[in-house]
C-alpha positions, 0 to 999 in steps of 0.5 A, a space after each residue: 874129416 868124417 868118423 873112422 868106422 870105430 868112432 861111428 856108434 859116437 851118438 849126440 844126444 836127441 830131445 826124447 821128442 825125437 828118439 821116442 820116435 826112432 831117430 838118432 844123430 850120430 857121427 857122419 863115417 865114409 860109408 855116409 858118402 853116398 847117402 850124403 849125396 843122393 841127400 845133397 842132390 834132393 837139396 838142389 834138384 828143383 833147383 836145376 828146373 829151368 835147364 830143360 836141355 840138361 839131362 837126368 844124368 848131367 844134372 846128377 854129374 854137376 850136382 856130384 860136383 857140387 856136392 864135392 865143392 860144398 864138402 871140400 868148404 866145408 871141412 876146410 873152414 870148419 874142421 872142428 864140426 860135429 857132422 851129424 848123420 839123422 838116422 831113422 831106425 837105422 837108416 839114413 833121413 838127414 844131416 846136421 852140422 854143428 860148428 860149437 864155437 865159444 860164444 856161438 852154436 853155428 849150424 853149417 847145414 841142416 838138411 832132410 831128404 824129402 819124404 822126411 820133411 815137412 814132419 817137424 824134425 827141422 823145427 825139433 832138430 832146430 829147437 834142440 840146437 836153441 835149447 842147448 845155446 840157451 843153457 851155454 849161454 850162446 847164440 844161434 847163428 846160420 847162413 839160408 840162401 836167400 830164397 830158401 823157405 826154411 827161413 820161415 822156419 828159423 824167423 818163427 824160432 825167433 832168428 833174426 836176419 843179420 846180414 846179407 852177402 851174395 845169395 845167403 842171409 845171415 841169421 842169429 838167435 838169441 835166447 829169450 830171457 824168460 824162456 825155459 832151457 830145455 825141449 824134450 
């Protein structure tokens, strides 16, 4: 379940890389609802393209209804995440799903809406993430669609493909042994 309304100033500490510049990660509320949405529907639109004969607002529906399965997974089989709202000078850019587990740093899902991306948020939110496995003693580990371009992203932090089910690849992270443990 997401934070009740008094819960929402709960803020997860950013590397000053990113609060320096207006963002926070604070704890999802029902009132994120519709930004998590509309921010799900930026995630999947292109890849909606080839139903040419589907309309603007059939796509929307199916993605609604996506969106509604996806959320329904998972809060059923990672109740205990942190579900983390980006925010930009207060408002709304991203999310990010952090499932702490013994040994492991699980990302459910990373996600920015496309004015966001490209600015090195997802690389810092990403290293921010490996920073604070390293200094647990944890694995970073992650499920990408297989045709997702984030993947690049992850290979260059140092992930390593895992395994692979269905459309999704398997990556985990593991810390080098002479990296230092902190990213400001």
């Amino acid at each position: 379940m997401p934070a009740t309304e008094p819960e929402a100033v709960k803020l997860l500490p950013l590397p000053a890389s990113l609060t320096d510049r207006g963002f926070v990660l604070r704890s999802e509320i029902d009132a994120d609802i519709a930004f998590l949405r509309r921010l799900y529907a930026s995630t999947r639109w292109a890849e909606l393209a080839p139903f040419a004969n589907w309309s603007d607002a059939e796509k929307l529906a199916f993605l609604d209804s996506q969106f509604g399965l996806q959320r329904h997974h998972y809060r059923t089989y990672y109740p205990a995440t942190e579900w983390g709202v980006l925010e930009h000078n207060g408002t709304p850019a991203g999310r990010l799903y952090l499932d702490r587990q013994a040994k492991t740093l699980h990302v459910i899902d990373i996600a920015l809406l496309p004015q966001w991306r490209g600015r090195g948020i997802g690389t810092t939110l990403m290293q921010w993430v490996c920073a604070q496995a390293r200094a647990a003693g944890k694995t970073v580990t992650i499920a990408v669609e297989k045709y997702n371009r984030a993947q690049t992203l992850y290979r260059r932090l140092g992930f390593r493909d895992v395994s692979e089910s269905g459309v999704h690849c398997y990556m985990q992270w593991h810390a080098p042994s002479d990296a230092p443990a902190n990213i400001s």
